[in-house]
N, C-alpha and C positions, 0 to 999 in steps of 0.2 A: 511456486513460492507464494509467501503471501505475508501480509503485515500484521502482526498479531498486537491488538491492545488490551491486555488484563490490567482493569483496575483491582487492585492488592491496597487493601488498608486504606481504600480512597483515592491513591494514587495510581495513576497510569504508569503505564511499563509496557514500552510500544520497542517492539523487538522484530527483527524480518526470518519468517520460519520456512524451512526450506529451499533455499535459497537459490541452490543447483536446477532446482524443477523450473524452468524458465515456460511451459509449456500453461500453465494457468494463473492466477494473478487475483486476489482479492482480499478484502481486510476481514480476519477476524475480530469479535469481539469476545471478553469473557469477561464476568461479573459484573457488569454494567448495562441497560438496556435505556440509557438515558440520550439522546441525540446532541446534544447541546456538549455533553461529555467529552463527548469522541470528540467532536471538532475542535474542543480547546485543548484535547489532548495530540491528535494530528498537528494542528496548528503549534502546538508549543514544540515536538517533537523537530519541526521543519518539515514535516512531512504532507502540507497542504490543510486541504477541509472536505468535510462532507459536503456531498450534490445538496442542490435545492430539495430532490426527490427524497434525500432522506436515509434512500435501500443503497446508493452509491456515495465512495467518494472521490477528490480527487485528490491523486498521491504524486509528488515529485518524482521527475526519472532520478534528478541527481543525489535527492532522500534515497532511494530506492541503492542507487549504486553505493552512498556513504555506509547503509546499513550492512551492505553485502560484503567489505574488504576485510578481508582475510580470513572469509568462511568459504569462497567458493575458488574455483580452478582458475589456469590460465585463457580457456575457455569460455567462460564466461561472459565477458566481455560483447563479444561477438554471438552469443547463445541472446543474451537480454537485446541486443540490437536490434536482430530479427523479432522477438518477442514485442518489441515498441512499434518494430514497423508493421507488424502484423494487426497490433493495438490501430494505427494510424487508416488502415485500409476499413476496418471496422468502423471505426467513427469513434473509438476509444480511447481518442489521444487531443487531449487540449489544442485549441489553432494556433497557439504559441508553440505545440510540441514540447512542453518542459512538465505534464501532468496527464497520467493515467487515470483513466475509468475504472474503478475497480468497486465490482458489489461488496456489500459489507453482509458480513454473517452473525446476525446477532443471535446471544445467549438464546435456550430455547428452555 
């Protein structure tokens, strides 16, 4: 899965794509390669802010869960759990645990 933000006419439109694929995790970007962007677009979404680094950000689990209801299974639930806690063993999980690590893929 992953968090897609296309800015359209200026405006962000920050959607979760894929949302079933619990197995990888990152934010796209499309039509924008401006850094300052994304983060007031994440931020405004609820959805956190870009890393200091720039190539990452950090994204809400409970953003992540709001985006996902009533696009994915019963399943689910317990699919993303594992996927946090596997986030968590990596070093990819905020020390509060409430924000993923996730690289951004900007426009190319």
């Amino acid at each position: 899965m992953y968090v897609n933000v296309a800015f359209i006419d200026d405006e962000p439109v920050v959607s979760l794509q894929e949302p079933a694929d619990c197995r990888r995790f990152h934010v796209g970007v499309i039509g924008a390669d401006d850094r300052a962007r994304l983060d007031l677009a994440l931020a405004g979404a609820g959805l956190g802010h870009l890393a200091d680094d720039g190539d990452n950000a950090w994204v809400s689990v409970e953003g992540v869960r709001r985006l996902a209801v009533g696009h994915v299974g019963p399943a689910w639930d317990s699919e993303f759990a594992a996927m946090v806690e596997y986030a968590a063993g990596k070093g990819w999980l905020s020390p509060e645990g409430d924000k993923l690590r996730a690289h951004v893929e900007w426009p190319s």
